[in-house]
C-alpha positions as CSV (number, residue, x, y, z in Angstrom):
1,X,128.9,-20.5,-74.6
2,X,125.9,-19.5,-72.9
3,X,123.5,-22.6,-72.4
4,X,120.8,-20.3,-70.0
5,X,120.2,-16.7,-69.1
6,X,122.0,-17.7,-66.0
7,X,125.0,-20.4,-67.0
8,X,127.9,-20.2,-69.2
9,X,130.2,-22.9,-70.0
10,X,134.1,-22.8,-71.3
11,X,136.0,-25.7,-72.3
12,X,139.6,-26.0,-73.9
13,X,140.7,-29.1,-75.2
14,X,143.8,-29.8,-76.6
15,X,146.3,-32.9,-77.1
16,X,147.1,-33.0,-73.5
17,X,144.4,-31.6,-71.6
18,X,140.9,-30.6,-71.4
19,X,139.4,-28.0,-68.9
20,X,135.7,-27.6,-68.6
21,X,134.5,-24.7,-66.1
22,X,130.7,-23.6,-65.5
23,X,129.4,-20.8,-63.6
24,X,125.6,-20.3,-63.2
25,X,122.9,-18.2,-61.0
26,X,120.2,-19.5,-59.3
27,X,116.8,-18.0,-58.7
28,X,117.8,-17.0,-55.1
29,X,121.1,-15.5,-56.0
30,X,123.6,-17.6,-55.6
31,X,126.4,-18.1,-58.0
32,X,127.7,-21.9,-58.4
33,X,131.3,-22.4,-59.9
34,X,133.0,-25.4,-61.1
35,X,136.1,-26.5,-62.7
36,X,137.3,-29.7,-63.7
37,X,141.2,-30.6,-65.9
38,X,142.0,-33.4,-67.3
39,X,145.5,-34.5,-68.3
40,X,146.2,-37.6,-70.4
41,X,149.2,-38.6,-67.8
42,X,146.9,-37.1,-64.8
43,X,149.3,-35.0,-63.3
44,X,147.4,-32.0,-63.9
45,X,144.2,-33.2,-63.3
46,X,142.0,-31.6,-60.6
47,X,138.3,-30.2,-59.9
48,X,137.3,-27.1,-57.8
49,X,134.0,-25.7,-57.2
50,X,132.5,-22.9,-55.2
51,X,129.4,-21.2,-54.0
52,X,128.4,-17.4,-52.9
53,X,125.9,-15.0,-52.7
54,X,125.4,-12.0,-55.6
55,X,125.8,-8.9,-53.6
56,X,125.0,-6.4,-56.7
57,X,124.9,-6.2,-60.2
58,X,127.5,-5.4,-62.9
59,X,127.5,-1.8,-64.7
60,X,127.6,-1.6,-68.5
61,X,128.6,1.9,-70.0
């Protein structure tokens, strides 16, 4: 689901779990990431994240 021209969001939710992940761009070319689960018995739960510089752009044929 985009929510910008430079984020998108995902989440999956079901009786057990939900997982929410965003990625986004910023104006000086850096990409964010982040990922968070949740588990009703939190034994799967966990959160991640990155950072990184765009080093090119994608090709669309």
């Amino acid at each position: 689901m985009p929510i910008s021209d430079n984020t998108l969001i995902g989440i999956y939710s079901d009786k057990h779990l939900t997982t929410l992940e965003t990625w986004s761009i910023t104006n000086d070319e850096k990409v964010l990431y982040t990922k968070v689960i949740n588990s009703k018995d939190n034994k799967w739960s966990a959160s991640r994240s990155m950072t990184g510089d765009v080093v090119g752009k994608c090709g669309s044929k």
